[in-house]
KELUM-287536 format. One record per residue (C-alpha): z, y, x. Coordinates in nm, 2 decimals. Layout:
REM residues N
z:y:x
Z:Y:X;
...
REM end
This chain:
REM residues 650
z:y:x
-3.05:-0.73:-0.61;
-3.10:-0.82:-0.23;
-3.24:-1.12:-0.17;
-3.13:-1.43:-0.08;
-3.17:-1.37:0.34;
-3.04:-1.08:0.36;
-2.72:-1.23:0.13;
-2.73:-1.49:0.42;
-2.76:-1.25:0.70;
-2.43:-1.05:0.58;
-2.27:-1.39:0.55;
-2.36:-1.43:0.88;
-2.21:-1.09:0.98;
-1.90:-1.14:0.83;
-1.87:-1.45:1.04;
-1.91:-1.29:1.35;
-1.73:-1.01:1.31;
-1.43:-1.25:1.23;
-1.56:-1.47:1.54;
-1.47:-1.10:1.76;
-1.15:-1.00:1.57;
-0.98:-1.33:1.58;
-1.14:-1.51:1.80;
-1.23:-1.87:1.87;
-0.94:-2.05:1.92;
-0.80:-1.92:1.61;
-1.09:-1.92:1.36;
-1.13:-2.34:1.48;
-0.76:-2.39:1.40;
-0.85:-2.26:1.07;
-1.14:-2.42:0.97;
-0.94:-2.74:1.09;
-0.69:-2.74:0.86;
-0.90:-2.65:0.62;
-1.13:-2.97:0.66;
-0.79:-3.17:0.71;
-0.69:-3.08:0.39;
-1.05:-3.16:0.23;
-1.01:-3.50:0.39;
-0.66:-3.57:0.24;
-0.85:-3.57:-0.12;
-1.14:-3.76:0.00;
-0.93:-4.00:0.17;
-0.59:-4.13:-0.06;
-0.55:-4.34:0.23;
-0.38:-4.05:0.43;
-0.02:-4.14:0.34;
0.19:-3.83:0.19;
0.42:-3.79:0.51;
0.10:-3.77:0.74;
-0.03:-3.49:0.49;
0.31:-3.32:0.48;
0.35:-3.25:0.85;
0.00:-3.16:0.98;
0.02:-2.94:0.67;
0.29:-2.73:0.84;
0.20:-2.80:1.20;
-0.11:-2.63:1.10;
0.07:-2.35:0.94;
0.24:-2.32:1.26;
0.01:-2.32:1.48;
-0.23:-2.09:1.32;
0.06:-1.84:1.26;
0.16:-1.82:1.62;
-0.18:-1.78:1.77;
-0.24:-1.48:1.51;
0.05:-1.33:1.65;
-0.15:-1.30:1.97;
-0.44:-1.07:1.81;
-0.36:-0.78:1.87;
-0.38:-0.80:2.25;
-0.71:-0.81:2.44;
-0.91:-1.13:2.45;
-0.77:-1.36:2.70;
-0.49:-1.17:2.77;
-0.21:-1.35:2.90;
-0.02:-1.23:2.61;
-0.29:-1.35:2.37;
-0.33:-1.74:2.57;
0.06:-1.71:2.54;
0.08:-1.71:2.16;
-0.22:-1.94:2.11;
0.00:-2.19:2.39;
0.33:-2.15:2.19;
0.10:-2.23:1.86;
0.00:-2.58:2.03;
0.38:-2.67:2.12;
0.46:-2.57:1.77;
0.25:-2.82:1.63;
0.36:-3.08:1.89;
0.68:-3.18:1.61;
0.42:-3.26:1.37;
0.15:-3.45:1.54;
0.44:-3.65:1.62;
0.51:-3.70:1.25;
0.21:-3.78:1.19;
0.13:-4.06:1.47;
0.46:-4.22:1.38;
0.44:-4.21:0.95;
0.38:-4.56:0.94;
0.71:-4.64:1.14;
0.88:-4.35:0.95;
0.85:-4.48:0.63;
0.80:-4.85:0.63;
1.03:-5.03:0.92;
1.32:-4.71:1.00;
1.60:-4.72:0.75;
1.75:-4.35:0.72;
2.13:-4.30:0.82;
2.11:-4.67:1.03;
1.88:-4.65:1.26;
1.95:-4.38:1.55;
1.76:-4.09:1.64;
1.60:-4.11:1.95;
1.64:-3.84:2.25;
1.26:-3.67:2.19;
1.31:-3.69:1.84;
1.61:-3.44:1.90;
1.41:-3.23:2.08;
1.10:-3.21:1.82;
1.31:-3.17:1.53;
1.50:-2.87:1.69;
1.15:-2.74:1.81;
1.02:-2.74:1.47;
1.33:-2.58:1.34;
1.32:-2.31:1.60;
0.95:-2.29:1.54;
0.96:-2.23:1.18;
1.25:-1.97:1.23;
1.07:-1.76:1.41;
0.75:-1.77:1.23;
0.92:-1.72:0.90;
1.07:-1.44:1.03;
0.76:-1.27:1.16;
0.55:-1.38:0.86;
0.80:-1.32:0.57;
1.08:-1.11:0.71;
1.43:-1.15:0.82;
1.56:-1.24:0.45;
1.46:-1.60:0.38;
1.54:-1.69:0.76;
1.88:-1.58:0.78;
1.94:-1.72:0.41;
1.82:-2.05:0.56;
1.98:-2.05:0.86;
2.29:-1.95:0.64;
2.30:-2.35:0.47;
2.20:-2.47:0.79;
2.56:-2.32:0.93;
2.76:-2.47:0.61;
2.60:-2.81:0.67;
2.78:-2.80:1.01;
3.10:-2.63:0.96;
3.16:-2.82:0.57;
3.36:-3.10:0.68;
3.64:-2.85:0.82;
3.58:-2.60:0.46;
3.89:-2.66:0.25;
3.90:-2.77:-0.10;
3.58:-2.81:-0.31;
3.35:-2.65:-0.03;
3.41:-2.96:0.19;
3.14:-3.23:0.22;
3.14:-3.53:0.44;
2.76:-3.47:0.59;
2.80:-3.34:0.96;
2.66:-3.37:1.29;
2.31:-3.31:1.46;
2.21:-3.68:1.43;
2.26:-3.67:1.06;
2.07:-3.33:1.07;
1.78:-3.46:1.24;
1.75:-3.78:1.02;
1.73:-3.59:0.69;
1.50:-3.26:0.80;
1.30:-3.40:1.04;
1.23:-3.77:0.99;
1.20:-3.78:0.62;
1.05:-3.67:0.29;
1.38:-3.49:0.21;
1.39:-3.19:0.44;
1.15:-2.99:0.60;
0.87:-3.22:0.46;
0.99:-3.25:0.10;
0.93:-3.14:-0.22;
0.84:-2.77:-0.20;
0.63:-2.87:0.15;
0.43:-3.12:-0.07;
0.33:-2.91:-0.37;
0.17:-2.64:-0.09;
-0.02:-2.98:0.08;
-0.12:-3.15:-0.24;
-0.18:-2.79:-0.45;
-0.20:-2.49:-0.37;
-0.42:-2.50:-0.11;
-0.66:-2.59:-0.31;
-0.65:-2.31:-0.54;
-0.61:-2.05:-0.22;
-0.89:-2.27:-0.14;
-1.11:-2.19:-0.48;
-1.02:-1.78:-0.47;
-1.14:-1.75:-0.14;
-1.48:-1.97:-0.27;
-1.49:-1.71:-0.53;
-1.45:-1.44:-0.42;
-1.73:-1.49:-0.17;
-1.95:-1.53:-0.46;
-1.87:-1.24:-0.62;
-1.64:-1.39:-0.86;
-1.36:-1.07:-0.79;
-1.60:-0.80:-0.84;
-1.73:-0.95:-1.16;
-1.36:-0.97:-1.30;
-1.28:-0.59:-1.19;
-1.63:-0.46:-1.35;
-1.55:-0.66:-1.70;
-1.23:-0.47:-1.68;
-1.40:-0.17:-1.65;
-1.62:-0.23:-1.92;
-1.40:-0.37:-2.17;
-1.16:-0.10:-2.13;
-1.33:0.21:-1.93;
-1.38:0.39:-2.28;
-1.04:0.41:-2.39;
-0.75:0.63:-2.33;
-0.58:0.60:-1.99;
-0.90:0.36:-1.95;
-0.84:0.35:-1.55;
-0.50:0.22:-1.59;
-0.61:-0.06:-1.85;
-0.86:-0.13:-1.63;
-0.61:-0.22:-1.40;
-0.38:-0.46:-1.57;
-0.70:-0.61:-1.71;
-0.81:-0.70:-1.38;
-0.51:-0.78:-1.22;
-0.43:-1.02:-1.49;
-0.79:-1.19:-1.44;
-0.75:-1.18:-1.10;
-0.40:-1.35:-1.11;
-0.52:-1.65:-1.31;
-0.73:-1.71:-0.95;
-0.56:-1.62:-0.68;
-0.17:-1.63:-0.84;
-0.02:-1.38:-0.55;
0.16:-1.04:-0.63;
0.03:-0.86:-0.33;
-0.30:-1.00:-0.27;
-0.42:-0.83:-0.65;
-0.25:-0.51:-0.50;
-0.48:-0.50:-0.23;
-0.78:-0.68:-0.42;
-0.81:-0.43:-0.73;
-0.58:-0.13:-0.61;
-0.81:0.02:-0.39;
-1.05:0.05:-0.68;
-0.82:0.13:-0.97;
-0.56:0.36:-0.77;
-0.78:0.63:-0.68;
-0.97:0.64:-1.03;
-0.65:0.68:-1.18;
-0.55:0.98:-0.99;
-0.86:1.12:-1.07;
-0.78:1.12:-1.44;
-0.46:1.26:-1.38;
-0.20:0.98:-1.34;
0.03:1.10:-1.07;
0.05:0.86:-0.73;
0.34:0.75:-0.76;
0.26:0.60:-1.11;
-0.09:0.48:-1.06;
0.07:0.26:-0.82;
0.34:0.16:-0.97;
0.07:0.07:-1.29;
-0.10:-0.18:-0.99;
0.21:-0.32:-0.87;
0.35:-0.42:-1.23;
-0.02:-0.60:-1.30;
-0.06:-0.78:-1.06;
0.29:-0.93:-1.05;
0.24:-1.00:-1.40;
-0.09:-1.20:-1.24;
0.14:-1.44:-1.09;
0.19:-1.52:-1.49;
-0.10:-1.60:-1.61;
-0.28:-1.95:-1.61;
-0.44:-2.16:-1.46;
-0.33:-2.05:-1.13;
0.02:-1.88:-1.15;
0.12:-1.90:-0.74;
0.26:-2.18:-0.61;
0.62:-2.16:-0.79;
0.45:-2.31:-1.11;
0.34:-2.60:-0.92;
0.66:-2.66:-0.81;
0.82:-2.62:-1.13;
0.63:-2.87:-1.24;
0.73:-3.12:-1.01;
1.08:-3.02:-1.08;
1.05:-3.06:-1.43;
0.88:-3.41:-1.35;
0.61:-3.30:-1.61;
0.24:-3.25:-1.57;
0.09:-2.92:-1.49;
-0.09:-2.85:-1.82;
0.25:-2.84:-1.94;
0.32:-2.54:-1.74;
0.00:-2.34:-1.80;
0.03:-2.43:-2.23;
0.38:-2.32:-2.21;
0.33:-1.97:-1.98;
-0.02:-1.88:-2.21;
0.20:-1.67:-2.52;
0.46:-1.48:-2.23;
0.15:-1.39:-2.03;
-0.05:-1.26:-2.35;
0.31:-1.05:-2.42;
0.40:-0.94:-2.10;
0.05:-0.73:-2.08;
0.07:-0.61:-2.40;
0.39:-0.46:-2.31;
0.21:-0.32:-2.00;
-0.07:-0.18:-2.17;
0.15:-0.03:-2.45;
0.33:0.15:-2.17;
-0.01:0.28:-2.02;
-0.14:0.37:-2.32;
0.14:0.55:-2.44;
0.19:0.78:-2.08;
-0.18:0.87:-2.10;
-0.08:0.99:-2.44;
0.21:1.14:-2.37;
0.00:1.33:-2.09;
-0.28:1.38:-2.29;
-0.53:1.19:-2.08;
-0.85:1.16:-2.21;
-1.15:0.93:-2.12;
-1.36:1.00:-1.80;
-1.74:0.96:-1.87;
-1.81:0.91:-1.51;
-1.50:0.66:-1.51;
-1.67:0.44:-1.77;
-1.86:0.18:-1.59;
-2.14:-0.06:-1.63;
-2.16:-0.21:-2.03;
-2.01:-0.52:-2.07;
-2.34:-0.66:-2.16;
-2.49:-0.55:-1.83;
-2.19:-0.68:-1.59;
-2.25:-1.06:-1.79;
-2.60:-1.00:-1.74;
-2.57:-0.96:-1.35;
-2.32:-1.20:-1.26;
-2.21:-1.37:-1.61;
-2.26:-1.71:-1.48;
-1.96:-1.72:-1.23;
-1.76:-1.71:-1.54;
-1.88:-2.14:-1.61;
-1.65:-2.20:-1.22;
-1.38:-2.06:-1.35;
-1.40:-2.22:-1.71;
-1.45:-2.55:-1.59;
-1.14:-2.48:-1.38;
-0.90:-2.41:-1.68;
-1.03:-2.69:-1.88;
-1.00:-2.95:-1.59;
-0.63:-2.81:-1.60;
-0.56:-2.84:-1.97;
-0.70:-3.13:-1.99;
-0.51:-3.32:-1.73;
-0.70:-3.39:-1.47;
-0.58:-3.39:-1.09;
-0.54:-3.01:-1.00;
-0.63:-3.07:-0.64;
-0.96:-3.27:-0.77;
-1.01:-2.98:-1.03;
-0.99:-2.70:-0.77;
-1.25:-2.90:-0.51;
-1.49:-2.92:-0.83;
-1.43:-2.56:-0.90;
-1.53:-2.48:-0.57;
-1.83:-2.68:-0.55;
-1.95:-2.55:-0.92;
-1.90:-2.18:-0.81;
-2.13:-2.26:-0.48;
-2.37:-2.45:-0.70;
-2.35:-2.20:-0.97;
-2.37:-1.85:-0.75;
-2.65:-1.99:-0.58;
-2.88:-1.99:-0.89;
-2.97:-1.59:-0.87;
-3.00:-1.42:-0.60;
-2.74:-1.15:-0.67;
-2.47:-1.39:-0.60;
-2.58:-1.67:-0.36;
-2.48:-1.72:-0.04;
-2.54:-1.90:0.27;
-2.33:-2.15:0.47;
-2.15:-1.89:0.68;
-2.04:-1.75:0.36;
-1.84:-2.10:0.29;
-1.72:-2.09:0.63;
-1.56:-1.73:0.55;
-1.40:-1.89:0.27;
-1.25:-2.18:0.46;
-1.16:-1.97:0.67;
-0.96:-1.71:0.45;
-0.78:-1.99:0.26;
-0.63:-2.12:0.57;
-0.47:-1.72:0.67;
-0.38:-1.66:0.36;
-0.21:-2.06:0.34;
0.05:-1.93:0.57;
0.25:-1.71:0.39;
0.31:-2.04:0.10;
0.35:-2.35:0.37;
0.58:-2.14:0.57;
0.85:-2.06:0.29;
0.81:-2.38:0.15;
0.87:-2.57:0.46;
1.20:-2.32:0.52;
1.30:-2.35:0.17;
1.29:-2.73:0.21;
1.58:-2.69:0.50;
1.78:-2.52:0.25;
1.71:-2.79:-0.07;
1.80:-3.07:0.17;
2.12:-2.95:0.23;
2.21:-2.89:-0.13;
2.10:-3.21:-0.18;
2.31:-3.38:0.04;
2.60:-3.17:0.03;
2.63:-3.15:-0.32;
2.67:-2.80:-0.29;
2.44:-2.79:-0.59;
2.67:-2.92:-0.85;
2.94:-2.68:-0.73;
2.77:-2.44:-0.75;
2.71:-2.50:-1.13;
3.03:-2.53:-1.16;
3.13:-2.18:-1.06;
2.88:-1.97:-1.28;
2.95:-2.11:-1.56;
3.35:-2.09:-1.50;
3.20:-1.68:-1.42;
3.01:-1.66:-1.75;
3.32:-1.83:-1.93;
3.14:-2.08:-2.09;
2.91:-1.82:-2.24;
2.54:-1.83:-2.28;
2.46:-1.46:-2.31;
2.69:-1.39:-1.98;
2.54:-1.66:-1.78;
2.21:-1.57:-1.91;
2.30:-1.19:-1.74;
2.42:-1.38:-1.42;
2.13:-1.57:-1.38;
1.91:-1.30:-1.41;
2.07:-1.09:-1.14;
2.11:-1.37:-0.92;
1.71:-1.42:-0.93;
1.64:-1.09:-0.86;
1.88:-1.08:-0.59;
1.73:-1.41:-0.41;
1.36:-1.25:-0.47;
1.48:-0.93:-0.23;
1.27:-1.01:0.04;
1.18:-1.33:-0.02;
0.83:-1.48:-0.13;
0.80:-1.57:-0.51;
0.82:-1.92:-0.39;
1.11:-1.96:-0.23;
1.33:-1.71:-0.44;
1.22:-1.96:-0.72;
1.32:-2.28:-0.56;
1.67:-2.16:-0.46;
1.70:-2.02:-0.83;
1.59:-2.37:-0.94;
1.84:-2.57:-0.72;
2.13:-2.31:-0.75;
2.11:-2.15:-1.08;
1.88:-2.37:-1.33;
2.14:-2.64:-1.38;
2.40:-2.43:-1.49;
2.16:-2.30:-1.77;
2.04:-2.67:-1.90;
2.44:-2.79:-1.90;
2.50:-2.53:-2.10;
2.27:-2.67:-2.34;
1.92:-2.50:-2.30;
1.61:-2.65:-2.27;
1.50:-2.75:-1.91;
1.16:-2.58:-1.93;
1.27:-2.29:-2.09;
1.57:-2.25:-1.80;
1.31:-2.30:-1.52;
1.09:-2.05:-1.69;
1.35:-1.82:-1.74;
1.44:-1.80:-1.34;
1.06:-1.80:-1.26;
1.01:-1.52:-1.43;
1.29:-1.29:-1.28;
1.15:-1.46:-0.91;
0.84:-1.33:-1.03;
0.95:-0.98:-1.14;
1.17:-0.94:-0.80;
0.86:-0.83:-0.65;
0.88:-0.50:-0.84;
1.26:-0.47:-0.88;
1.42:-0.20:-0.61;
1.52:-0.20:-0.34;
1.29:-0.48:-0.21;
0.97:-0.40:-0.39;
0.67:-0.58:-0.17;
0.40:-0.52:-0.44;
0.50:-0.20:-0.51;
0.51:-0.12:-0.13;
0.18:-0.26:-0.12;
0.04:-0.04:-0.41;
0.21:0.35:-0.26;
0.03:0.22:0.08;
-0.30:0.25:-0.14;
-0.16:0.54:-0.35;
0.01:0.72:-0.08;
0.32:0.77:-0.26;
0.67:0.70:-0.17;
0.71:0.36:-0.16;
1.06:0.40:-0.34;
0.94:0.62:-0.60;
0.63:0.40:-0.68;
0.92:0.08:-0.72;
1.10:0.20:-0.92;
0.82:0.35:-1.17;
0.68:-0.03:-1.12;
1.03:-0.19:-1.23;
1.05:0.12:-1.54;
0.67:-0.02:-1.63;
0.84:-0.39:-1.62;
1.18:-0.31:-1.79;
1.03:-0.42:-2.17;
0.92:-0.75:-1.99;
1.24:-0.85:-1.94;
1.31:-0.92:-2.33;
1.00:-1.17:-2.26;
1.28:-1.45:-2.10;
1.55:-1.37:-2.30;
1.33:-1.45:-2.63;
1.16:-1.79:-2.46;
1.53:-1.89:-2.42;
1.63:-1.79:-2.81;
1.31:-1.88:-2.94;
1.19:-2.18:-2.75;
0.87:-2.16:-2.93;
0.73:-1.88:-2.72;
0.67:-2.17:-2.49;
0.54:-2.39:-2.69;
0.83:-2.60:-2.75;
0.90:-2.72:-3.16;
0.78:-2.56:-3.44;
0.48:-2.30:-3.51;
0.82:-2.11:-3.72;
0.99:-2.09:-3.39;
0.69:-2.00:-3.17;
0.58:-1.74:-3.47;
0.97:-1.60:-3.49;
0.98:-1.56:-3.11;
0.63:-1.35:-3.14;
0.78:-1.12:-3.35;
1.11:-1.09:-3.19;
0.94:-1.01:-2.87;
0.62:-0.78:-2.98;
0.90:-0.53:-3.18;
1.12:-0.54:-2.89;
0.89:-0.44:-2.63;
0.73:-0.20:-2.83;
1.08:-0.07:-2.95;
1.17:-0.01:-2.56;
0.83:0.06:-2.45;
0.88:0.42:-2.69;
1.25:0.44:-2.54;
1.11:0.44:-2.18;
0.82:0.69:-2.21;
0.96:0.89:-2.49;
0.66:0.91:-2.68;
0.55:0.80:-3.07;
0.28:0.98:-3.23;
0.52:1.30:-3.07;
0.72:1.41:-2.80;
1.05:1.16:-2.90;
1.43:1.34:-2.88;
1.72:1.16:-2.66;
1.81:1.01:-2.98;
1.54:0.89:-3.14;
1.51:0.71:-2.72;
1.86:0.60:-2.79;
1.79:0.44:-3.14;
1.43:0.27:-3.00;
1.66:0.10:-2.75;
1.89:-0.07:-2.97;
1.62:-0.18:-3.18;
1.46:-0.34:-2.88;
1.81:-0.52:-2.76;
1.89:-0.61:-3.14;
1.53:-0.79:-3.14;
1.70:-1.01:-2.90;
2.02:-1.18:-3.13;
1.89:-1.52:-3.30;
1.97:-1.50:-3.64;
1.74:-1.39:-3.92;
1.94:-1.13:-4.07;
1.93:-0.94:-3.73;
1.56:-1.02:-3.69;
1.50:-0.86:-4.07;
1.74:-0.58:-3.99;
1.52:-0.49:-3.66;
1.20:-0.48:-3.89;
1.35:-0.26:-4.11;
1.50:-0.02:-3.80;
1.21:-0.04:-3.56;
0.96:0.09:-3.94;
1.23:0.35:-3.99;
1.18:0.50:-3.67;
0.82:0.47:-3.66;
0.78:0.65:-4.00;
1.02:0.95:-3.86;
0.79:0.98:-3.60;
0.47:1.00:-3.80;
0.66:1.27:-4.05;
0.72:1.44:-3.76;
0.35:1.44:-3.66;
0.19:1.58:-3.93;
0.45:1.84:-3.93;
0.36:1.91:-3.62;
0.01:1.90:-3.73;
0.01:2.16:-4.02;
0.25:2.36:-3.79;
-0.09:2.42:-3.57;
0.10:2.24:-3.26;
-0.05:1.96:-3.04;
0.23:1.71:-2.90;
-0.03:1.53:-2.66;
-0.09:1.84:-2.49;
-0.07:1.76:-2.09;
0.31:1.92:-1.98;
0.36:2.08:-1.66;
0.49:1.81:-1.47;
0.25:1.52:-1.52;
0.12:1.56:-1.18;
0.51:1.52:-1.06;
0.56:1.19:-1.31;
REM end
């Protein structure tokens, strides 16, 4: 292992080099924020509206001045984005200075808006318009800018559409100069939360925490059949209980896991797509989950170990399912296990760099166990620096904390920005009541019906995820869709799961696919191809909602007979669709036999027992056809896991 200087030195490097790429101006707004944010823990004085727009003036202003990059250093063009990124944070230093004012003496909707205060609020809408556009595309920005068009026109709207909320003053009051708009809800979860945890992956991933998680993949699953693959959700998964972003596992593991599974015979386009499906499922997994589970929590008004308890048994499912899938294609292919694809023993890997596993433990019991998640993450970070500095393998020096700070802050931006758009959009549901209408019409749609407005909903999600951040497609689901669901009778946490986890899966559903995009740039497939092999890889996950909303136990919610029916309900589904999809039991599998697998999988779905007994008896049926059929084949002399001519072209 290299010792501890030279650890330091590259520390250093890294630094540096990011001192020359970014440069100055932009690595200090970085490391500001990231010390503001420290502070606000350190210092509950700090009141929440203070917190709440430096949070996004910082977002702001580091955005716009990493637009300027990629000219030269001190270009014009490059001062003029770094210039626009000071104005831009102008609205909230303003904020800020005045919170006191804000919130104790101003009464909202009496007292007027003054003349600069028009000109700041529209700054920072303009601001944020922009920069969500360059940051997360032309979706969420003309979605927002949509509501921000009915708030103004509504009063002339005829019949229910109508409100009586108009004018710029009345604008300005609620988005700029309160807790309600730009600065509420979805704004505060990014300030109070999620940083923190950005905060912790980039901490531990400077450690070495990532490359410990992708080599325990290796090892636990580098012997088995299709072992790259497995790898690969195995990783992803780990890797999403840290970092809790779709894309940023792409890039994180796909580079490793990609190429090794082309080079055991998985074509491009699926290797990707294997990446892409696991690390959206990452997004899934506790303690982390990305930032929609915080806010689901504070929708929900319930504490976040609620959150992680209830999403533990999907998670668990959803990559079983995924492995199933892999596992079956390598057999269907007849892929067979690499010896120089094996990797290090598991025994060696905890040898090595074992210890960074304690961080990352006292994380998830900090969690569970109720404790502030912001404190938790700050502890986490300072037991991973305590704890990697112990061998020298894994310590680092102080420029390797200020890579981290650093990193959190960049990667920060792509979670304040949508939140602060999406809190435009919640503001004027709010006030509009646009909300309640809308729950109105779906369930007059789904004619009262749970199964029809269960379809709606679903489509709806993935719809508001197509090119939108998981974040934002989740609080518009939340506001638009999740009331109609709990009026109808279900349970709250089960609806806001149930719309999380199609927010979640839009990042693999066509024709918007970001993490599979992500993935066929590392694969170099077609990025069309490689989504919609990433949504066929997803398609048994989808009986994973469905089930939580039948069988509320899944969740955690009642019984251990509920929680142990919806287990079974779900395992023979998936595996029931995961045959039908890949066409593959023990045997090449005939249209048919596809056709029957799929019913069995949809029938897992109805709530009675009698269907449930029915399924076991279909879903053994098939699978005893199947192994007939295979030792026929046997003591015919044929193989049916020989590889076929097209598995390059799958």
């Amino acid at each position: 292992m290299p010792p501890r200087d030279s650890q330091a030195t590259e520390s250093s490097r890294l630094v540096l080099r990011r001192w020359s790429d970014l440069g100055q101006p932009v690595m200090l707004i970085a490391l500001a924020w990231t010390v503001a944010q420290i502070a606000f823990v350190l210092q509950p004085s700090i009141d929440t509206l203070t917190q709440r727009a430096l949070h996004v003036g910082f977002a702001l202003a580091l955005a716009f001045a990493m637009f300027g990059l990629a000219a030269p250093a001190l270009s014009p063009r490059r001062l003029g984005w770094l210039l626009v990124g000071l104005v831009a944070f102008a609205p909230a230093a303003y904020i800020a200075f005045n919170a006191a004012y804000l919130m104790e003496v101003r009464v909202q909707g009496l007292d007027a808006v003054e003349p600069a205060e028009y000109v700041l609020g529209l700054l920072l809408l303009v601001a944020l318009f922009e920069a969500g556009r360059r940051v997360l595309g032309l979706g969420l920005a003309l979605f927002a800018a949509l509501f921000v068009v009915y708030f103004f026109v509504g009063p002339f709207l005829p019949g229910d559409l109508a409100h009586r909320y108009s004018g710029l003053e009345r604008f300005i009051d609620i988005e700029f100069l309160s807790l309600h708009g730009i600065f509420g809800v979805p704004v505060g979860v990014s300030v109070s939360t999620v940083f923190y945890f950005i905060l912790f992956a980039a901490v531990y991933d400077v450690y070495g925490g990532g490359k410990m998680i992708i080599d325990i993949a290796f090892a636990i699953t580098g012997r088995a059949t299709g072992g790259p693959a497995k790898a690969s959700v195995v990783a992803s998964g780990l890797l999403g209980s840290v970092s809790g972003s779709a894309v940023a596992n792409v890039m994180s593991t796909g580079i490793f896991t990609i190429p090794l599974m082309k080079r055991v015979g998985y074509s491009p386009r699926f290797a990707g797509a294997v990446e892409a499906a696991a690390s959206t499922g990452g997004q899934l997994v506790p303690p982390v989950m990305g930032a929609a589970a915080f806010i689901m929590a504070d929708f929900l008004q319930v504490p976040y170990q609620t959150i992680v308890l209830a999403a533990i048994l999907p998670s668990v499912v959803y990559f079983l399912a995924l492995l199933l899938m892999v596992d079956l294609k390598a057999r269907c292919e007849g892929l067979q296990p690499s010896d120089a694809l094996m990797g290090e023993r598991i025994g060696t890997v905890l040898a090595a760099r074992g210890h960074l596993l304690l961080p990352l433990a006292w994380l998830i019991y900090r969690v569970v166990a109720g404790h502030p998640v912001e404190n938790a993450a700050l502890e986490a970070c300072a037991a991973t620096i305590a704890v990697g500095s112990l061998r020298s393998g894994t310590r680092r020096g102080l420029m390797g904390i200020v890579e981290a700070m650093i990193v959190s802050a960049e990667r920060t931006i792509s979670v304040a920005l949508p939140c602060a758009v999406a809190g435009i959009v919640v503001a004027v549901i709010a006030f509009t009541g646009l909300g309640t209408k809308f729950t109105g019409l779906m369930i007059w749609l789904a004619g009262g019906s749970l199964p029809v407005l269960l379809g709606l909903t679903m489509l709806a999600s993935l719809v508001l995820g197509t090119g939108m951040p998981t974040t934002s497609a989740y609080i518009m689901a939340a506001v638009l869709l999740a009331p109609a669901l709990i009026a109808v009778g279900t349970e709250p946490l089960a609806a806001h799961f149930f719309i999380f986890y199609f927010a979640i899966l839009s990042m693999v559903t066509p024709p918007v696919a970001l993490a599979a995009y992500a993935a066929a740039s590392v694969s170099r497939a077609s990025p069309a191809a490689t989504g919609w092999s990433a949504f066929m890889l997803c398609v048994p996950g989808f009986l994973i909602p469905f089930t939580a909303i039948v069988h509320p136990g899944l969740l955690l919610l009642g019984d251990l007979q509920d929680t142990a029916w919806g287990l079974l309900s779900v395992l023979l589904g998936f595996s029931a669709i995961s045959f039908a999809l890949i066409g593959w039991l023990l045997r090449p599998m005939g249209a048919g036999w596809r056709v029957y697998f799929t019913l069995v999988g949809l029938l897992s779905l109805l709530p009675d027992a009698g269907s449930t007994a029915a399924c076991v008896v279909l879903f053994g049926v098939g699978i005893g056809n199947q192994w007939l059929g295979a030792r026929r084949d046997r003591a015919a002399g044929t193989t049916a896991a020989e590889p076929r001519p097209s598995a390059r072209r799958t």
